[in-house]
C-alpha angles and dihedrals in degrees: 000000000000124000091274086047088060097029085078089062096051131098117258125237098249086193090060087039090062114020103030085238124116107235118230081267101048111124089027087112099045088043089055098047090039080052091056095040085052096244093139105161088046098048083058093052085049103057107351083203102064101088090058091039088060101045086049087049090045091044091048091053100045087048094061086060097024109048109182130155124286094019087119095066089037092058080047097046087052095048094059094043097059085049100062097038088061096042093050092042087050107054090039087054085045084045087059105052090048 
């Protein structure tokens, strides 16, 4: 099944829907399948985000087995982190269409 093949079982963005504008999160759903098919560089044009996405959601998932000092502020470090880098990637996508 190529990419198209999978697009018509994704979510749409109801934003741009509605309003014609991408979310923060638009492109999440292409990045991840583009992940599992190994088209890395891609995936990171996609959604620059989804590499950081992927080690917070690992590291979220090994702390509720693993508890050790300071996760708490790493969660937190790389929560923030994922935040700026898709702020940042989405204005600069917004700053090329206009």
């Amino acid at each position: 099944m190529t990419l198209q093949g999978i697009e018509e079982y994704m979510l749409q963005c109801t934003n741009k829907k509605i309003f014609g504008i991408e979310c923060l999160g638009c492109g999440i759903q292409r990045a991840t399948v583009l992940v599992f098919r190994g088209e890395f560089l891609a995936a990171f044009k996609m959604y620059p985000a989804i590499y950081t996405l992927i080690i917070l959601l690992a590291f979220v998932a090994f702390n509720l087995f693993v508890k050790f000092k300071y996760d708490f502020q790493i969660k937190i470090g790389l929560l923030f982190l994922n935040v700026i880098i898709i702020v940042v990637s989405y204005f600069y996508k917004m700053s090329q269409f206009m």
